[in-house]
Z-matrix of the N, CA and C atoms (Angstrom, degrees):
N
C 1 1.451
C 2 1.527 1 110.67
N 3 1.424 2 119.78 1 -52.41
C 4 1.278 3 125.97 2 159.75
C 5 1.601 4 118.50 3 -16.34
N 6 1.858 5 110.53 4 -70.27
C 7 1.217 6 121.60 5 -160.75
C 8 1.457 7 105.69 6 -64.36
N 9 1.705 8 102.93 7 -34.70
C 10 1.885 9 104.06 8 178.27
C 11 1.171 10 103.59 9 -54.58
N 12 1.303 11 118.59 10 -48.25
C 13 1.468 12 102.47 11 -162.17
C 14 1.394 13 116.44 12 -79.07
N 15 0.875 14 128.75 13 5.45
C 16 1.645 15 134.62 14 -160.92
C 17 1.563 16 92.53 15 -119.35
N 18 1.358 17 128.94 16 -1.88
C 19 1.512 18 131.39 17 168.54
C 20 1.517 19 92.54 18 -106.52
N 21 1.254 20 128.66 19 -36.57
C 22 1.728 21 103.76 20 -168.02
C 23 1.469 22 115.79 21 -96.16
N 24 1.661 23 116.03 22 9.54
C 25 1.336 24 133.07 23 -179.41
C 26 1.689 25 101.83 24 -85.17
N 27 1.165 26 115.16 25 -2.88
C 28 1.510 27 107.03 26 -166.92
C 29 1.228 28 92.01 27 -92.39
N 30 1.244 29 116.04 28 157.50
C 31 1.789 30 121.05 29 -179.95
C 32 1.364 31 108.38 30 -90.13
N 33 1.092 32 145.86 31 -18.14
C 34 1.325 33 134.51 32 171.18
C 35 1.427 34 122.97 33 -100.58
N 36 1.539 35 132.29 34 165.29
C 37 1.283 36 119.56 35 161.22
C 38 1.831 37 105.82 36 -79.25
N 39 0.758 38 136.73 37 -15.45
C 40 1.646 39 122.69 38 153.53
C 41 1.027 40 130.93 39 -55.68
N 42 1.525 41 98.76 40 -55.04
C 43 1.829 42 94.15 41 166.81
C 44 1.431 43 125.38 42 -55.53
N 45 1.701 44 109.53 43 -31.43
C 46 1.176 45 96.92 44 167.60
C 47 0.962 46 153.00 45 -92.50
N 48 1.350 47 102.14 46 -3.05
C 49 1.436 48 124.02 47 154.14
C 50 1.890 49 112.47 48 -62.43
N 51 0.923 50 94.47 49 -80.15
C 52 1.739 51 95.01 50 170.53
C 53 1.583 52 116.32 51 -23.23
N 54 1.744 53 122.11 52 -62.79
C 55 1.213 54 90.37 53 171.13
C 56 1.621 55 130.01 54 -91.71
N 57 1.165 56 112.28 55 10.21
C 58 1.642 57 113.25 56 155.89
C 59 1.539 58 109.59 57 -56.12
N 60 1.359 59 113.75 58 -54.92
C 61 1.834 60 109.79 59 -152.23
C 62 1.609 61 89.53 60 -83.62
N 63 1.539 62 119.69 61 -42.16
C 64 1.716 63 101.12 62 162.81
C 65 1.307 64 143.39 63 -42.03
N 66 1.360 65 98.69 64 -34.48
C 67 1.659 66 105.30 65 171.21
C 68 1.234 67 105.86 66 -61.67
N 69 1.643 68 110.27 67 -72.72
C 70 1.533 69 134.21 68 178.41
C 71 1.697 70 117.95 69 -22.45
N 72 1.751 71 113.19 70 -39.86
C 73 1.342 72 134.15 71 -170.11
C 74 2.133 73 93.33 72 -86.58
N 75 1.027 74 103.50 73 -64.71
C 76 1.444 75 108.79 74 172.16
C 77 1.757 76 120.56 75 -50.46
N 78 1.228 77 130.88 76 -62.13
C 79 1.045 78 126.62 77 154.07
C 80 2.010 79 114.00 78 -34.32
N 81 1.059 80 121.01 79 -73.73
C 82 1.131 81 107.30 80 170.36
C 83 1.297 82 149.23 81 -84.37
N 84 1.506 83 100.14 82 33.89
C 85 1.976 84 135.53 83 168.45
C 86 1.738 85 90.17 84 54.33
N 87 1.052 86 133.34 85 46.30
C 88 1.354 87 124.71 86 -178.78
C 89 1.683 88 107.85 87 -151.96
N 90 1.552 89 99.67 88 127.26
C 91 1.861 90 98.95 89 155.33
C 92 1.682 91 121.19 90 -36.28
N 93 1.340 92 94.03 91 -54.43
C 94 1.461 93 120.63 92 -170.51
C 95 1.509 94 106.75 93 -89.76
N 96 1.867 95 107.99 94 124.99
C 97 1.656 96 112.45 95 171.97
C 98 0.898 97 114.44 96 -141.35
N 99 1.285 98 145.08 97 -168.19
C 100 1.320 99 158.18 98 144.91
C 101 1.502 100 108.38 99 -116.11
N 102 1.322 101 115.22 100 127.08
C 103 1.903 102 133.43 101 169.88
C 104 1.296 103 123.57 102 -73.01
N 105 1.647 104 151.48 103 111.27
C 106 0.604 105 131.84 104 168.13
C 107 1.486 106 141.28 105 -29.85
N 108 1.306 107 111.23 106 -22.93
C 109 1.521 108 127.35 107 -173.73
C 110 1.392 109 133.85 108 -95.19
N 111 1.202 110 150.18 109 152.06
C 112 1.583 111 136.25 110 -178.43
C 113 1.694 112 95.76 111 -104.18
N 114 1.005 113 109.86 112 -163.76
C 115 1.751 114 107.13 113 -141.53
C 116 2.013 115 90.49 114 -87.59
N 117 1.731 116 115.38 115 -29.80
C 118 1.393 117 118.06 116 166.84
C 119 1.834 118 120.83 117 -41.10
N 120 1.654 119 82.26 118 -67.97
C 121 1.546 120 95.56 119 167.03
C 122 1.283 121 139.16 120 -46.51
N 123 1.590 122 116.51 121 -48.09
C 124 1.202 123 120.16 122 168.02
C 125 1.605 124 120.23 123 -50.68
N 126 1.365 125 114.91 124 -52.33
C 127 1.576 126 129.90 125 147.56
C 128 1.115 127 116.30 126 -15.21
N 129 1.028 128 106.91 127 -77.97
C 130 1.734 129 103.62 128 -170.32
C 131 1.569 130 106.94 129 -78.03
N 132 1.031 131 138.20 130 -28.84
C 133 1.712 132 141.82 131 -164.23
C 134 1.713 133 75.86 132 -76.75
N 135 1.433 134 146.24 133 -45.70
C 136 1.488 135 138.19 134 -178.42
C 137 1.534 136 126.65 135 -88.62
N 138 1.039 137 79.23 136 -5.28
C 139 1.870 138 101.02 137 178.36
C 140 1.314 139 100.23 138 50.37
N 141 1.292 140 103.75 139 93.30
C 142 1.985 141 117.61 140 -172.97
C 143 1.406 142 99.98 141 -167.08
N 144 1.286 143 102.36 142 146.59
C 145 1.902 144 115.58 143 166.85
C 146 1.340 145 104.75 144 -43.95
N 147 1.149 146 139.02 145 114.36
C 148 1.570 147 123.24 146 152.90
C 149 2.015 148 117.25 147 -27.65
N 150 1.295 149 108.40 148 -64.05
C 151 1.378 150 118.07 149 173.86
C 152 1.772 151 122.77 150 -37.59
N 153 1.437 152 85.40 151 -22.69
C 154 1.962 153 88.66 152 -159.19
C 155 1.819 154 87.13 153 -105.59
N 156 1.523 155 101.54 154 -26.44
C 157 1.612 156 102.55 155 178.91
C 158 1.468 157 115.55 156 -63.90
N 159 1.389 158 98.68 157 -25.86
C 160 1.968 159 126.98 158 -167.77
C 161 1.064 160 96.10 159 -67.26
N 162 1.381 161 126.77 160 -70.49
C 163 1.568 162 144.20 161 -171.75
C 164 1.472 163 108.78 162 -52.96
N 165 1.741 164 118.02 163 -46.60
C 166 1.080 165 116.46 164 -165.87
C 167 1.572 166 109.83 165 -62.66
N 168 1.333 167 104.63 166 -40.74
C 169 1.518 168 104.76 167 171.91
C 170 1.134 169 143.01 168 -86.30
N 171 1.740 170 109.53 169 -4.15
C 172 1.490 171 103.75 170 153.75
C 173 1.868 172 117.53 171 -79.18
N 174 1.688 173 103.65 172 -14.89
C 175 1.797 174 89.31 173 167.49
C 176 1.476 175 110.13 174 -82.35
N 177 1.858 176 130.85 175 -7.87
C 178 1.083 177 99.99 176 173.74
C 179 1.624 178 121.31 177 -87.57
N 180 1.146 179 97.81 178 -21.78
C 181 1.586 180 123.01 179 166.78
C 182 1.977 181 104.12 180 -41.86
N 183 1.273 182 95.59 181 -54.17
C 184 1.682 183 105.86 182 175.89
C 185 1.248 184 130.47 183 -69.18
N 186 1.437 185 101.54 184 -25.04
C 187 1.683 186 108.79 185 -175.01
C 188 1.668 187 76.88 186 -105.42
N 189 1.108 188 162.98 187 47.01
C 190 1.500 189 135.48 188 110.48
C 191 1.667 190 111.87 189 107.48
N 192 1.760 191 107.36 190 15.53
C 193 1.249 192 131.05 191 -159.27
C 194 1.613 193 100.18 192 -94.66
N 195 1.057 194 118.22 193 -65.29
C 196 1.532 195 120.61 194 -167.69
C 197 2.084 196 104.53 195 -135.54
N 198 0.853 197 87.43 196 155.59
C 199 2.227 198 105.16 197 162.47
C 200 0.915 199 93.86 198 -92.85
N 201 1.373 200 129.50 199 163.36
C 202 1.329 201 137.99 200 128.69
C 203 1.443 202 120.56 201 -148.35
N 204 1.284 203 139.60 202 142.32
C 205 1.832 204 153.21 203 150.49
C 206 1.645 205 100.37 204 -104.92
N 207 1.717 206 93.64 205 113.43
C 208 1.466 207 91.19 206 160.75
C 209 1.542 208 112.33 207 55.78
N 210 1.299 209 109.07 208 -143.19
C 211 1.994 210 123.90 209 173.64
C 212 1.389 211 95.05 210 -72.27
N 213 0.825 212 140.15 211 20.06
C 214 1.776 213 122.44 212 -172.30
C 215 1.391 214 86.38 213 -123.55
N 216 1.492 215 115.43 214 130.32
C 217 1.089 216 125.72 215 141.95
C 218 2.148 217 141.73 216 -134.06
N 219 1.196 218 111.70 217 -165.83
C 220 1.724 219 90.51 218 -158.72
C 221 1.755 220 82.78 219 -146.96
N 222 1.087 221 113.04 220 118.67
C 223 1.742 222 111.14 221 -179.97
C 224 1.573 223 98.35 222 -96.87
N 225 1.467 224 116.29 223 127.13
C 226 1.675 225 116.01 224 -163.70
C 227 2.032 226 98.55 225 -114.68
Protein backbone atom coordinates (compact mmCIF):
# COMPACT_ATOMS: atom_id res chain seq x y z
CA UNK A 1 0.00 0.00 0.00
CA UNK A 2 2.90 2.19 0.90
CA UNK A 3 4.64 1.71 -2.62
CA UNK A 4 1.05 2.63 -4.36
CA UNK A 5 0.97 5.49 -2.79
CA UNK A 6 4.36 6.76 -3.27
CA UNK A 7 3.66 6.10 -7.23
CA UNK A 8 0.37 8.11 -7.30
CA UNK A 9 1.94 11.08 -5.22
CA UNK A 10 4.09 11.95 -8.18
CA UNK A 11 2.58 14.73 -10.25
CA UNK A 12 2.95 13.45 -13.57
CA UNK A 13 1.98 10.29 -15.45
CA UNK A 14 5.82 9.86 -16.18
CA UNK A 15 6.83 10.14 -12.99
CA UNK A 16 4.56 7.68 -12.31
CA UNK A 17 5.29 5.50 -14.46
CA UNK A 18 9.04 5.77 -13.85
CA UNK A 19 8.70 5.06 -10.30
CA UNK A 20 6.33 2.10 -10.74
CA UNK A 21 8.65 0.20 -13.39
CA UNK A 22 11.71 1.25 -10.95
CA UNK A 23 10.40 -0.37 -8.13
CA UNK A 24 9.06 -3.27 -10.31
CA UNK A 25 12.86 -3.45 -12.06
CA UNK A 26 14.47 -3.23 -8.44
CA UNK A 27 12.29 -5.62 -6.69
CA UNK A 28 13.08 -8.07 -9.36
CA UNK A 29 17.13 -7.38 -9.43
CA UNK A 30 16.65 -6.98 -13.22
CA UNK A 31 16.63 -4.18 -16.12
CA UNK A 32 14.30 -6.53 -17.70
CA UNK A 33 10.55 -7.52 -16.12
CA UNK A 34 7.33 -8.40 -16.67
CA UNK A 35 4.19 -6.29 -14.71
CA UNK A 36 1.58 -7.87 -13.30
CA UNK A 37 -0.97 -5.71 -15.08
CA UNK A 38 -2.32 -5.15 -18.78
CA UNK A 39 -2.23 -1.61 -19.95
CA UNK A 40 -6.24 -1.08 -18.12
CA UNK A 41 -4.80 -2.20 -14.92
CA UNK A 42 -1.75 -0.45 -14.79
CA UNK A 43 -4.10 2.73 -15.25
CA UNK A 44 -6.08 2.41 -12.68
CA UNK A 45 -3.49 0.76 -9.95
CA UNK A 46 -1.80 4.70 -10.99
CA UNK A 47 -4.84 6.45 -11.28
CA UNK A 48 -4.25 7.78 -14.95
CA UNK A 49 -6.18 7.70 -18.34
CA UNK A 50 -5.10 4.52 -19.87
CA UNK A 51 -4.84 6.66 -23.31
CA UNK A 52 -2.59 9.44 -21.80
CA UNK A 53 -0.69 6.40 -19.94
CA UNK A 54 -0.46 4.88 -23.74
CA UNK A 55 1.01 7.99 -25.18
CA UNK A 56 3.13 8.61 -22.23
CA UNK A 57 4.99 5.56 -22.99
CA UNK A 58 5.44 5.55 -26.45
CA UNK A 59 7.36 9.19 -25.81
CA UNK A 60 9.31 7.43 -23.18
CA UNK A 61 9.94 4.56 -25.38
CA UNK A 62 11.08 7.51 -27.94
CA UNK A 63 13.13 9.59 -25.84
CA UNK A 64 15.40 6.38 -25.15
CA UNK A 65 13.87 5.70 -21.56
CA UNK A 66 12.42 2.22 -21.52
CA UNK A 67 11.42 -0.99 -24.34
CA UNK A 68 8.47 -2.34 -23.94
CA UNK A 69 5.98 -5.54 -25.56
CA UNK A 70 2.82 -5.65 -23.90
CA UNK A 71 3.64 -6.44 -19.80
CA UNK A 72 7.23 -6.89 -20.64
CA UNK A 73 9.33 -4.27 -20.13
CA UNK A 74 13.36 -3.23 -20.33
CA UNK A 75 14.48 0.07 -18.30
CA UNK A 76 17.52 1.42 -20.68
Amino acid sequence: MNRKISHMSKRTTREKLLSYLSDISQQQGSSRFRIPFDRQQLADYLSVERSAMSAELSRMSKDGLIRYHKNEFELI
